[in-house]
VEXFI-153259 format. One record per residue (C-alpha): residue in one letter; residue number from 1; chain; x, y, z. Coordinates in Angstrom, 3 decimals. Example, Ala and Ser with C-alpha at 12.3 -4.5 7.8 and 13.67 -1.06 7.14 Angstrom:
# residues 2
[A 1 A [12.300 -4.500 7.800]]
[S 2 A [13.670 -1.060 7.140]]
//
This chain:
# residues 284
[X 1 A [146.529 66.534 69.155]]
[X 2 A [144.646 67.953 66.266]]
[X 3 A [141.890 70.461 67.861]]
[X 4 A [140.549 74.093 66.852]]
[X 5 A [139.871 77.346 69.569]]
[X 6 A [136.774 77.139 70.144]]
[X 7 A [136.536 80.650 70.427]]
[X 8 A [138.606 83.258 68.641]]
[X 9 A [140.091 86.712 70.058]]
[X 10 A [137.065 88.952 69.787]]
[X 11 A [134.450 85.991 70.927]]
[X 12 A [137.255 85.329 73.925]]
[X 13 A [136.624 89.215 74.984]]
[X 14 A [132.749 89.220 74.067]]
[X 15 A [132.528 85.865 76.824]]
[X 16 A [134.408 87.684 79.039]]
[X 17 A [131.933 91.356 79.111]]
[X 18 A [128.772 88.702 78.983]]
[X 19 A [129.855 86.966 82.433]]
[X 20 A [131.388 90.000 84.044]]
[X 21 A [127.146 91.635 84.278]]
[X 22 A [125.708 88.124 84.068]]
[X 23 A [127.675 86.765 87.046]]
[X 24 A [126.000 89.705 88.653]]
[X 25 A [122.171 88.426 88.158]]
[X 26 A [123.200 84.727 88.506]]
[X 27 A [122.437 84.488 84.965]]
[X 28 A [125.027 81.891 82.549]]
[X 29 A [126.867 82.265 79.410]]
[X 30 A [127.209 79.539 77.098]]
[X 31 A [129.098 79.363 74.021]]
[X 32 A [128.557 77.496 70.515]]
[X 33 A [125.197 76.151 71.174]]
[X 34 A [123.039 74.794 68.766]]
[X 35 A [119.792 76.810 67.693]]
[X 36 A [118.333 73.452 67.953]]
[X 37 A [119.258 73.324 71.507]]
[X 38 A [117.841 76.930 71.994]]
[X 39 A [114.747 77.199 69.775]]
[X 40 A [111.574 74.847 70.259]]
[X 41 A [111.475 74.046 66.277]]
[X 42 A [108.911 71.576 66.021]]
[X 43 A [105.466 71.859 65.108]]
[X 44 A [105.859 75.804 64.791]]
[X 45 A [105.335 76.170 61.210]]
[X 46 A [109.009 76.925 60.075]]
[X 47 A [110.344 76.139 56.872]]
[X 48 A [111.897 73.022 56.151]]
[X 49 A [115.154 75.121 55.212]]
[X 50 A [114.985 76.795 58.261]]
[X 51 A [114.739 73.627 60.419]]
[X 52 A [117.968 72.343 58.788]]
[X 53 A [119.435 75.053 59.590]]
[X 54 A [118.544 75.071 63.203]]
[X 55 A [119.835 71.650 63.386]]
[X 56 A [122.735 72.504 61.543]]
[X 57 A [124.272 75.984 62.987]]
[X 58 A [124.879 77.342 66.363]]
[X 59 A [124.241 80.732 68.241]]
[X 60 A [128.119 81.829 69.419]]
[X 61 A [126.648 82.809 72.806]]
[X 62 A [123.354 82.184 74.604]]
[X 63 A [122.716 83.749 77.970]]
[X 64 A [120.315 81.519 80.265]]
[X 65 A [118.712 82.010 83.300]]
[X 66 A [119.942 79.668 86.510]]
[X 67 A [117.481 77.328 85.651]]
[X 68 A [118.832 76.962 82.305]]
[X 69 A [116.597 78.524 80.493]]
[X 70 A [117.883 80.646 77.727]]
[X 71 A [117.124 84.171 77.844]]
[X 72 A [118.838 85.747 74.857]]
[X 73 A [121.627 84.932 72.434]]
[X 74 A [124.348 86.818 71.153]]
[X 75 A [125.973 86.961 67.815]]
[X 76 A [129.681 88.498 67.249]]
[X 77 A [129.635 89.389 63.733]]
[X 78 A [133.183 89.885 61.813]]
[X 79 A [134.405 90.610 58.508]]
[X 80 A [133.083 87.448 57.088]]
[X 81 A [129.442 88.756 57.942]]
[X 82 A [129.683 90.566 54.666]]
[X 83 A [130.088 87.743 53.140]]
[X 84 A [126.628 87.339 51.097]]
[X 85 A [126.352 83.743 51.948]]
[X 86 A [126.744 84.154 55.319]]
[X 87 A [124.178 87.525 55.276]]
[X 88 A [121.787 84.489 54.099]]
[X 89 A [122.650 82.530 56.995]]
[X 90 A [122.224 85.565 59.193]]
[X 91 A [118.574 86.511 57.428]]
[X 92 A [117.902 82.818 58.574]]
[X 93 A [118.924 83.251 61.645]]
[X 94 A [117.188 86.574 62.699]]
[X 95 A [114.022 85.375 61.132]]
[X 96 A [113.911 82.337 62.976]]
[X 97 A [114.333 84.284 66.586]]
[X 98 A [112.147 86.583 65.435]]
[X 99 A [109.331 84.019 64.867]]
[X 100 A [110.213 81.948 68.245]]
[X 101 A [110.585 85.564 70.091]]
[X 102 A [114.065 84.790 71.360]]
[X 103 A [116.165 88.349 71.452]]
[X 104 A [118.959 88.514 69.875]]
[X 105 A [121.741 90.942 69.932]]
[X 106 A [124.468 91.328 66.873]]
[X 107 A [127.523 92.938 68.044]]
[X 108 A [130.855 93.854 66.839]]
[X 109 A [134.225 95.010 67.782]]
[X 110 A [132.623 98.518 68.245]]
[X 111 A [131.059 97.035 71.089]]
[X 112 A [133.731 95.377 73.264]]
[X 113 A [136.111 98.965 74.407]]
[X 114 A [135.223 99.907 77.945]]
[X 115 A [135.168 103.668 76.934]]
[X 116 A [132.054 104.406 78.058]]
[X 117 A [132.423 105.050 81.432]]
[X 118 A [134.443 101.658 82.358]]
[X 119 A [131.901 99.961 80.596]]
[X 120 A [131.594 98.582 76.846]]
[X 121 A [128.325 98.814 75.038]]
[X 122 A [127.481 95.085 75.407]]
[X 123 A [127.954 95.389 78.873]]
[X 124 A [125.530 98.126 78.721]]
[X 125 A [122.837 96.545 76.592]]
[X 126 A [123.096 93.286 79.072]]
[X 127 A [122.591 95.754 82.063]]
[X 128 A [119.915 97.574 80.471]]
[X 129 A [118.390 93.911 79.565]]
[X 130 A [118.082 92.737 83.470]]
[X 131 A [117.157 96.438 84.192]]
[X 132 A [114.614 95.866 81.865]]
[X 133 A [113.329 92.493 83.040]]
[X 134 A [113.832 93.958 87.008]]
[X 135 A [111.618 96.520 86.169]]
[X 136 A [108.574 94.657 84.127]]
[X 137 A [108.408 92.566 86.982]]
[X 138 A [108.090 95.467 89.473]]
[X 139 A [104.927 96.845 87.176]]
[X 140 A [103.286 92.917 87.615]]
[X 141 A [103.939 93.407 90.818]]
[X 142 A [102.307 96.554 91.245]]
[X 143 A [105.374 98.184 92.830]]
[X 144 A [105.742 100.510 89.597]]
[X 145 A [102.717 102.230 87.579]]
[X 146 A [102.229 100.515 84.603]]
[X 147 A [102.225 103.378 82.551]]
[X 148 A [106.080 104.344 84.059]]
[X 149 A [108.216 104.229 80.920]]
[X 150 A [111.291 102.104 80.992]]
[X 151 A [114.670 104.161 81.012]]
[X 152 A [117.919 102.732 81.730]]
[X 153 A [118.738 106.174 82.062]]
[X 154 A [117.530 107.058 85.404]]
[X 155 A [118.707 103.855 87.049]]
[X 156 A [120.172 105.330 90.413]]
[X 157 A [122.381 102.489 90.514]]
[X 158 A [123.672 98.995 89.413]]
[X 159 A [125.361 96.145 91.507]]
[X 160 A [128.966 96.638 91.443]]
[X 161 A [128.855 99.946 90.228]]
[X 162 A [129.596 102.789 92.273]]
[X 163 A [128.352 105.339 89.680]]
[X 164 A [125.265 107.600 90.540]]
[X 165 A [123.314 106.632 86.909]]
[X 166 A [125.668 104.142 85.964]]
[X 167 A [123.810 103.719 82.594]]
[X 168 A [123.508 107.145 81.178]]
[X 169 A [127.062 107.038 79.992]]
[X 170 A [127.111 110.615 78.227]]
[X 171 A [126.127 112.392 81.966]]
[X 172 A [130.218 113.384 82.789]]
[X 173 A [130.406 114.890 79.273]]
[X 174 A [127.145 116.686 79.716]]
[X 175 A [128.101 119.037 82.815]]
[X 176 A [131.800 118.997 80.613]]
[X 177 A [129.555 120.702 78.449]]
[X 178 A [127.820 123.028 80.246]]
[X 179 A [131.082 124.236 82.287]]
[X 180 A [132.496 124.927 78.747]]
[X 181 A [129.244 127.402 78.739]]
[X 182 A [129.599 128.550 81.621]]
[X 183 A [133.397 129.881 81.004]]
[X 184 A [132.244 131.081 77.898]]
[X 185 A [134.055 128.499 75.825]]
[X 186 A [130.851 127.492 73.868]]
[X 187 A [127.926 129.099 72.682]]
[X 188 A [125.473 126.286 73.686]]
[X 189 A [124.693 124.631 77.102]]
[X 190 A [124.023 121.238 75.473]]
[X 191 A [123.966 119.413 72.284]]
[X 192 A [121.402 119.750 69.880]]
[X 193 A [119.989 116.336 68.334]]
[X 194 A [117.934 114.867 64.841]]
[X 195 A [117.317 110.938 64.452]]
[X 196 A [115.901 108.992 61.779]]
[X 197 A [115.277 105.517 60.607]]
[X 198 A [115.535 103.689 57.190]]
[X 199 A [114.085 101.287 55.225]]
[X 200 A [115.847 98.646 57.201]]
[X 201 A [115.239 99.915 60.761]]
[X 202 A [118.467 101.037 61.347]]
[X 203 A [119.009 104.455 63.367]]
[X 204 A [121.007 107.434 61.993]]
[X 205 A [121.721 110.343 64.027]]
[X 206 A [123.132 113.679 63.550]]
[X 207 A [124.197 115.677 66.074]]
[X 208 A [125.796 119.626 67.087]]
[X 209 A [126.359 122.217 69.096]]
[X 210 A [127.538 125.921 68.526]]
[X 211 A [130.717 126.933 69.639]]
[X 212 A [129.854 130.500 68.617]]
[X 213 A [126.692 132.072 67.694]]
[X 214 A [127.402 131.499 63.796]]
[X 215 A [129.843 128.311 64.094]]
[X 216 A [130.006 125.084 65.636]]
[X 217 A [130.728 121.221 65.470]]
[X 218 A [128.416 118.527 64.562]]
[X 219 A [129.312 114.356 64.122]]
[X 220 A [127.184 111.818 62.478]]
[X 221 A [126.706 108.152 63.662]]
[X 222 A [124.015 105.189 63.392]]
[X 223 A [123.141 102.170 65.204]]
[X 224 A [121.623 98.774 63.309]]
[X 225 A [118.501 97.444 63.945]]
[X 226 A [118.048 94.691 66.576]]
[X 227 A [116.003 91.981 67.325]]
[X 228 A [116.551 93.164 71.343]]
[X 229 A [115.151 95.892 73.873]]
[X 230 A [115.681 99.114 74.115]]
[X 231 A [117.978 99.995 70.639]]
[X 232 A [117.231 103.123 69.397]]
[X 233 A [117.984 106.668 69.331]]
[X 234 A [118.472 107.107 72.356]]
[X 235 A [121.615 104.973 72.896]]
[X 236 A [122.464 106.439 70.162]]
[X 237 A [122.271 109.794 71.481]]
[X 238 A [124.544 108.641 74.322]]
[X 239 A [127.482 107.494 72.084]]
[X 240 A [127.059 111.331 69.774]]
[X 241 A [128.102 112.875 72.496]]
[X 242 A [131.007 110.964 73.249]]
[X 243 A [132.040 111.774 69.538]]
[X 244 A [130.699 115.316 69.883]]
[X 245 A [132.619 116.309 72.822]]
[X 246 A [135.690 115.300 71.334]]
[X 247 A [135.431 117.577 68.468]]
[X 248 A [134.345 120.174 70.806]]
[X 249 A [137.237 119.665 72.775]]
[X 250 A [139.356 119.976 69.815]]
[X 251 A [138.280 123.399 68.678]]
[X 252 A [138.033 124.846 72.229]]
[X 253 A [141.858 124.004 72.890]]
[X 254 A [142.727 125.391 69.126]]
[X 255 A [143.669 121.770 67.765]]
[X 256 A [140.216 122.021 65.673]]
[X 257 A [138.239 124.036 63.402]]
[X 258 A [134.650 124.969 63.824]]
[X 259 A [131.976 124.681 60.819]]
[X 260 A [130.050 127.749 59.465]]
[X 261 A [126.545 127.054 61.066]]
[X 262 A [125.278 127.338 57.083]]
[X 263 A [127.193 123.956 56.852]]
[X 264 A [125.640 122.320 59.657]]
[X 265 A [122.557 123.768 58.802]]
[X 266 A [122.483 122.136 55.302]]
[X 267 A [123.710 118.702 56.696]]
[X 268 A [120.517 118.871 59.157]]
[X 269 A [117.670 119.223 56.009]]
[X 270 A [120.052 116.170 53.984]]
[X 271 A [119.150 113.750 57.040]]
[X 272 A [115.646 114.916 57.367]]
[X 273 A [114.985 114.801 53.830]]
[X 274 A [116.679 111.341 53.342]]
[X 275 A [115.308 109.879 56.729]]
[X 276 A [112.086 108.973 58.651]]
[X 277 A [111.856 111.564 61.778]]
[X 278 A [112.291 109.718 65.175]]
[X 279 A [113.423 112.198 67.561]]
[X 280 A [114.672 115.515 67.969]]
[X 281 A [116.117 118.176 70.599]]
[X 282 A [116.823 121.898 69.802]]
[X 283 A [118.625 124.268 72.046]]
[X 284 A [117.061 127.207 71.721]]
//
C-alpha cells in the first residue's frame, strides 16, 4: 500500500502535549484540517488569493471545544519555515486568523521538552489558554472584579497537577535563589530583569544577577510574536531564569566564570538603546 504519515516525529509529540491538557477541559485535538473547514471565508472581504488558499492548505492542529467548535489552531513550524515561500504561506496564514480572530499559536521544537517543571511550554500556553477562558467567564459572571488582571501566575492550582502554582514555572528556582543569598553564595536575592519589543512584535529579554557586589551572570533570550493570549515578557521572564540559574549554578560550584558588572552593565544600555522598553525589575 502506497500511503504517507500523516504526521511526522515532532507533530506526533506536539498531538500528544495538546491532548494530555485538552483531555483535561473536554476540549479535542484535530489534526490536518482545512482552514476552509476552520475559518468562515465567505462574504468577509478576504482576498481572492487568500480564499484559495484557505481552500487549499490546512492548519496541522486545531483545538475545538466538545461541541466542535474550534477554539484555536496550532502550527509546528520546522526548518522548512525559513523557507521564503513558505514564510509567504505563513504571512497568509496569520493574516487570515488575524482578520477572522481565530488564535493561533506557532511553536517549535523549543516548545515540546517537559523541563519546565514536568511541563513543556505548549502545555503551558494551552493551560494558561483555559485558565484564561475559566477566568473571563468568572468576571461575566460577576464572581471576579472586572478590573482583576489575568495571571496564570497565581493560579493556586490546575487539574492533575499537584503543584501549589503549577504555572509559574521559575518559583523552585526562585527560593534556589534566594537560599544561595542566604548562604552567602550570591550577592543578590533575585534576578534583575529589562524587556523590549521590535519592529515585529517579538520580545527580547535580558536578564542578571550579581554574584558579588562588582560581578555577576546575565543570559539573553526572546520570544516571537503571537497571534494568542498572554505572550509576552513575562513568560519570558519565566524561561530567563531557568537559563539564569544555570549559569549561576555554574559559577557558584567553580565550573563558571562571573562577568565584570561593567560588562553587564554595557550589555543592559545595547538592549535599551536598540529596543522599545516593556518591562523592567531592579534589585536594589
Amino acid at each position: 500500500m502506497a500511503t504517507k504519515k500523516i504526521l511526522n516525529l515532532y507533530e506526533e509529540v506536539t498531538q500528544r502535549s495538546l491532548k494530555e491538557v485538552c483531555d483535561k477541559y473536554g476540549a479535542l485535538v484535530f489534526a490536518k484540517v482545512r482552514v476552509a473547514d476552520v475559518l468562515v471565508i465567505e462574504h468577509t472581504g478576504i482576498s481572492d488569493a487568500e480564499y484559495r488558499f484557505a481552500l487549499q492548505s490546512h492548519f496541522d492542529f486545531v483545538v475545538t471545544d466538545d461541541a466542535h467548535s474550534p477554539q484555536f489552531a496550532v502550527e509546528f513550524d520546522g526548518p522548512l519555515h525559513a523557507n521564503p515561500e513558505q514564510r509567504d504561506r505563513d504571512r497568509i496564514k496569520n493574516n487570515l486568523c488575524k482578520q477572522l480572530s481565530v488564535p493561533l499559536l506557532r511553536i517549535n521544537a523549543r516548545y515540546l521538552p517537559k523541563k519546565y517543571r514536568n511541563i513543556d511550554l505548549l502545555g503551558w500556553f494551552v493551560e494558561a489558554w483555559f485558565f484564561q477562558q475559566a477566568f473571563a467567564e468568572a468576571q461575566e459572571d460577576g464572581l471576579v472584579s472586572p478590573d482583576e488582571p489575568c495571571d496564570p501566575l497565581s493560579v493556586l492550582g490546575l487539574p492533575g497537577r499537584k503543584e501549589r502554582f503549577p504555572l509559574w514555572l521559575s518559583a523552585e528556582l526562585r527560593v534556589k535563589i534566594q537560599g544561595l543569598n542566604k548562604r552567602g553564595k550570591c550577592h543578590d536575592s533575585a534576578p534583575s530583569e529589562w524587556y523590549g519589543k521590535d519592529s515585529k512584535g517579538n520580545y527580547h529579554g535580558i536578564m542578571w544577577i550579581r554574584v558579588t557586589k562588582d560581578s555577576g551572570v546575565m543570559v539573553r533570550s526572546g520570544i516571537r510574536s503571537q497571534q494568542f493570549p498572554l505572550i509576552g515578557c513575562e513568560i519570558l521572564s519565566e524561561l530567563l531564569v531557568f537559563q539564569l540559574y544555570e549559569e549561576l549554578d555554574a559559577v557558584v560550584r567553580g565550573d563558571g566564570t562571573a562577568r565584570p558588572f561593567s560588562e553587564i552593565n554595557a550589555a543592559i544600555r545595547r538592549y535599551e538603546a536598540k529596543y522599545e522598553p516593556r518591562g523592567s525589575a531592579t534589585v536594589a
